[in-house]
ZATOR-71293 format. One record per residue (C-alpha): residue in three letters; z, y, x. Coordinates in nm, 3 decimals. Layout:
{rest:ALA c3:Z c2:Y c1:X}
...
# end
This chain:
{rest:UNK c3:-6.236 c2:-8.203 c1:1.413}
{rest:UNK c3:-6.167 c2:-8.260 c1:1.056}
{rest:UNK c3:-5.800 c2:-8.175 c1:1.094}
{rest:UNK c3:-5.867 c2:-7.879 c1:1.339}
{rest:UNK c3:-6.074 c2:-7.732 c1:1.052}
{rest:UNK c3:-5.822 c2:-7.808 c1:0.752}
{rest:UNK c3:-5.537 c2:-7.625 c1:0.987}
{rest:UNK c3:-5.734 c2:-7.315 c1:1.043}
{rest:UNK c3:-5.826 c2:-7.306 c1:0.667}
{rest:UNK c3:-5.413 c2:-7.325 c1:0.608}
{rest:UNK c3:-5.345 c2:-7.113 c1:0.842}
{rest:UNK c3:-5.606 c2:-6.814 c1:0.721}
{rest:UNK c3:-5.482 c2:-6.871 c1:0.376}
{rest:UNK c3:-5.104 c2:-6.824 c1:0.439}
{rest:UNK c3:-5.186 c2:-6.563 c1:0.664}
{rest:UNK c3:-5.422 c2:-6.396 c1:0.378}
{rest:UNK c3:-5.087 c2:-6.457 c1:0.117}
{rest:UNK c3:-4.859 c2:-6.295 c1:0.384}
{rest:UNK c3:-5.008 c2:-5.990 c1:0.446}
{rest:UNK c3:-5.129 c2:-5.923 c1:0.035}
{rest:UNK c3:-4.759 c2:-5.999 c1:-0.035}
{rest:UNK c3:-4.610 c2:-5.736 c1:0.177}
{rest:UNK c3:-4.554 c2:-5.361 c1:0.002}
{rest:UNK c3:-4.693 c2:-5.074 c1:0.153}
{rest:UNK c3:-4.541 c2:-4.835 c1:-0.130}
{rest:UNK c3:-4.214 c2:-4.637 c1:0.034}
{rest:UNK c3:-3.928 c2:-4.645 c1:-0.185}
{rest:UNK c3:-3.913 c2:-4.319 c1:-0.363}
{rest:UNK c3:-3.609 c2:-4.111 c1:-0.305}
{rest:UNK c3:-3.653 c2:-3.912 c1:-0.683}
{rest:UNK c3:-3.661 c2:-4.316 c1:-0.833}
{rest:UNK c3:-3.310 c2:-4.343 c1:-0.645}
{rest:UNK c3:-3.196 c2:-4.016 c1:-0.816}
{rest:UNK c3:-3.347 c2:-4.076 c1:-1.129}
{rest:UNK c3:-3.155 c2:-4.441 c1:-1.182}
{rest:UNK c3:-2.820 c2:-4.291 c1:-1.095}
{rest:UNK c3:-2.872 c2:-4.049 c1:-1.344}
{rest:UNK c3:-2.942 c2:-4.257 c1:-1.643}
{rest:UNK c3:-2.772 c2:-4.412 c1:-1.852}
{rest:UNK c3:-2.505 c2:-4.414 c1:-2.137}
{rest:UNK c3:-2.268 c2:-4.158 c1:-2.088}
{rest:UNK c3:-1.915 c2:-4.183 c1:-2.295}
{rest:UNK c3:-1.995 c2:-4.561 c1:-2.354}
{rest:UNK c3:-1.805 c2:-4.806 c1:-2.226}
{rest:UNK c3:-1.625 c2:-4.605 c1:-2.006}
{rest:UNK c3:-1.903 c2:-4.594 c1:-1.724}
{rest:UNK c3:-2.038 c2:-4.268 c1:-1.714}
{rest:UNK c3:-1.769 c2:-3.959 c1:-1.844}
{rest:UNK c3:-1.880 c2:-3.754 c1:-2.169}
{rest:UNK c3:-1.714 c2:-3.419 c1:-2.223}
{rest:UNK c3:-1.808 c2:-3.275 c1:-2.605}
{rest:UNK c3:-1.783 c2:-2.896 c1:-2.690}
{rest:UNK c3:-1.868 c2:-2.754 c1:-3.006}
{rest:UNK c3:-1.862 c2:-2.378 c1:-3.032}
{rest:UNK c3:-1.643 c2:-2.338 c1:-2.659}
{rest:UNK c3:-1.381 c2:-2.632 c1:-2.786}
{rest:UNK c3:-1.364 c2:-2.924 c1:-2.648}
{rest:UNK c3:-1.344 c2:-3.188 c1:-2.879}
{rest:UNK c3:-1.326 c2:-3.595 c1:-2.874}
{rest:UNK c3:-1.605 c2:-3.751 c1:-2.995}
{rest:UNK c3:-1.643 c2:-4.090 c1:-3.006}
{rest:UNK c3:-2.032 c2:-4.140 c1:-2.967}
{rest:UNK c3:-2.202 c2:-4.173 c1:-2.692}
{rest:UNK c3:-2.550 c2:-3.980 c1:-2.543}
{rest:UNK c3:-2.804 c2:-4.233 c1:-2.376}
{rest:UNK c3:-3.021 c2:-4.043 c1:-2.121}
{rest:UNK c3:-3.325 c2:-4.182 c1:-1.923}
{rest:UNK c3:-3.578 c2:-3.998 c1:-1.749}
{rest:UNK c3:-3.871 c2:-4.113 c1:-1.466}
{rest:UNK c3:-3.893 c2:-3.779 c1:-1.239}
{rest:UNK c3:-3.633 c2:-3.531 c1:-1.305}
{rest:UNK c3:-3.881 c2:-3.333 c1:-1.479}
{rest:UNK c3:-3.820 c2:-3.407 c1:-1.831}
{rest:UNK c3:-3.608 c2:-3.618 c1:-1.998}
{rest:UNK c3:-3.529 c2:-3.853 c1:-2.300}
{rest:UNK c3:-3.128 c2:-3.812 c1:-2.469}
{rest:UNK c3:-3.044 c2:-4.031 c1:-2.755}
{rest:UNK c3:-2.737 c2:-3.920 c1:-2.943}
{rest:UNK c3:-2.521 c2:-4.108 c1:-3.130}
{rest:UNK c3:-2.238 c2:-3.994 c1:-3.314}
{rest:UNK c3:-2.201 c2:-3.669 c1:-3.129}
{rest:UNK c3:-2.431 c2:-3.452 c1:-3.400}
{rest:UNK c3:-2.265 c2:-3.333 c1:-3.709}
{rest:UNK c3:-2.395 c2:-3.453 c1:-4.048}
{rest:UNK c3:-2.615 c2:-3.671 c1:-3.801}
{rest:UNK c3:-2.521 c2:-4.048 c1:-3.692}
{rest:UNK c3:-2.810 c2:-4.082 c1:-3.452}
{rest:UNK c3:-3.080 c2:-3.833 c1:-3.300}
{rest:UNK c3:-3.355 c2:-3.896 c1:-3.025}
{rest:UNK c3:-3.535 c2:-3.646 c1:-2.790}
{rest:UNK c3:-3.788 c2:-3.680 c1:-2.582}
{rest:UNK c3:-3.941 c2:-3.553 c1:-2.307}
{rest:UNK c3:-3.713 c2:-3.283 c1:-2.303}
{rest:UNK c3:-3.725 c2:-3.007 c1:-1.971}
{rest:UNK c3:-3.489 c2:-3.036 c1:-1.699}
{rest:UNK c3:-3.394 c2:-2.811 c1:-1.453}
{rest:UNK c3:-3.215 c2:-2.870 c1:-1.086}
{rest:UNK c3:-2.871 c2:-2.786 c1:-1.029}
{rest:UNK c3:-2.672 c2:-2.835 c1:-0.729}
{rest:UNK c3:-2.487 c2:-3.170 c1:-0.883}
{rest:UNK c3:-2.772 c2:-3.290 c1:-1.107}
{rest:UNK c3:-2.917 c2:-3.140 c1:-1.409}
{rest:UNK c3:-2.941 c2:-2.906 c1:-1.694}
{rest:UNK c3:-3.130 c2:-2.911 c1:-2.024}
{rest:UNK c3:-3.151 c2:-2.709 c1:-2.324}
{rest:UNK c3:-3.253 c2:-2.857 c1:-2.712}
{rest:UNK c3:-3.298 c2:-2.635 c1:-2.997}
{rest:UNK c3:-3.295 c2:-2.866 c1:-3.321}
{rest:UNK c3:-3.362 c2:-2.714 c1:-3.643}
{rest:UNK c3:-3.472 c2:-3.005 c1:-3.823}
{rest:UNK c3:-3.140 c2:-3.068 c1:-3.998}
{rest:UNK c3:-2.928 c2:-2.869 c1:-4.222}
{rest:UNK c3:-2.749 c2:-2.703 c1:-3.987}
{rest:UNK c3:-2.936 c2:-2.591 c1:-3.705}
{rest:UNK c3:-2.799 c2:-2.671 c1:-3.358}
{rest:UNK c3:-2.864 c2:-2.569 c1:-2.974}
{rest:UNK c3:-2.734 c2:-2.864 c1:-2.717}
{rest:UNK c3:-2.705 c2:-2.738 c1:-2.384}
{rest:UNK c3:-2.559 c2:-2.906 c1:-2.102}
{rest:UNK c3:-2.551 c2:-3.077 c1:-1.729}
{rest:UNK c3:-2.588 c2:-3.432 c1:-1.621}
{rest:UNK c3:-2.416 c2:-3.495 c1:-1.234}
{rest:UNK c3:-2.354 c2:-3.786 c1:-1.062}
{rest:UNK c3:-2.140 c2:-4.008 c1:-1.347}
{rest:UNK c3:-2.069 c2:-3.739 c1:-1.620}
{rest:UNK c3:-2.240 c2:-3.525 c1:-1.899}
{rest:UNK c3:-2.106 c2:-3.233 c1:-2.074}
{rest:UNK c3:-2.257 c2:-3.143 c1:-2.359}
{rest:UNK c3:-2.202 c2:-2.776 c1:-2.557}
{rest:UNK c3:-2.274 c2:-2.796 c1:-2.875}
{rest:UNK c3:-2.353 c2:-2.424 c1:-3.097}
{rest:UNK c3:-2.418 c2:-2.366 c1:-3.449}
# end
């Protein structure tokens, strides 16, 4: 009796850890998106970075780090890719579909020289347009 009653007791409790263990949650198709997405584009030689200032392409050496949770807005990190400006963050910067990825628009006029970054992130490359 004693070990009929010690089995049922394991067996409710692994039973009990079994089902709380499994995940209900879906995996989330945007989450898929999103992590392709990001990352460090022009660094390493991963993701491809394409630099224009003023219509010119140019070679830059920097790279742009870009993360963002839902495709909705975004954070961009640039580094070495501003004039006069060795590293700049943005964040939560708006994004807007394409039919490769997506675009964004920043208008910074916090520095000397006032800039507007434009550009579009698809699937392993950035290009970045860069007007003064």
């Amino acid at each position: 009796m004693k070990f009929k009653c010690l089995t049922i007791i394991l067996l409710s409790c692994l039973i009990s850890m079994a089902i709380s263990g499994c995940s209900k949650d879906e995996p989330n198709p945007e989450d898929y998106t999103t992590s392709v997405l990001s990352g460090e584009y022009g660094k390493d030689g991963l993701w491809k970075l394409k630099v224009y200032e003023n219509d010119q392409e140019i070679n830059k050496t920097g790279y742009v780090s870009f993360s963002s949770k839902n495709l909705k807005n975004g954070d961009f990190i640039f580094v070495n890719i501003i004039p006069e400006c060795n590293r700049k963050e943005f964040h939560d910067i708006p994004l807007s579909s394409t039919g490769n990825g997506v675009s964004f628009k920043i208008e910074d006029n916090e520095d000397k020289t006032p800039v507007e970054i434009t550009g579009e992130i698809s699937l392993g490359e950035m290009v970045v347009k860069l007007k003064y």
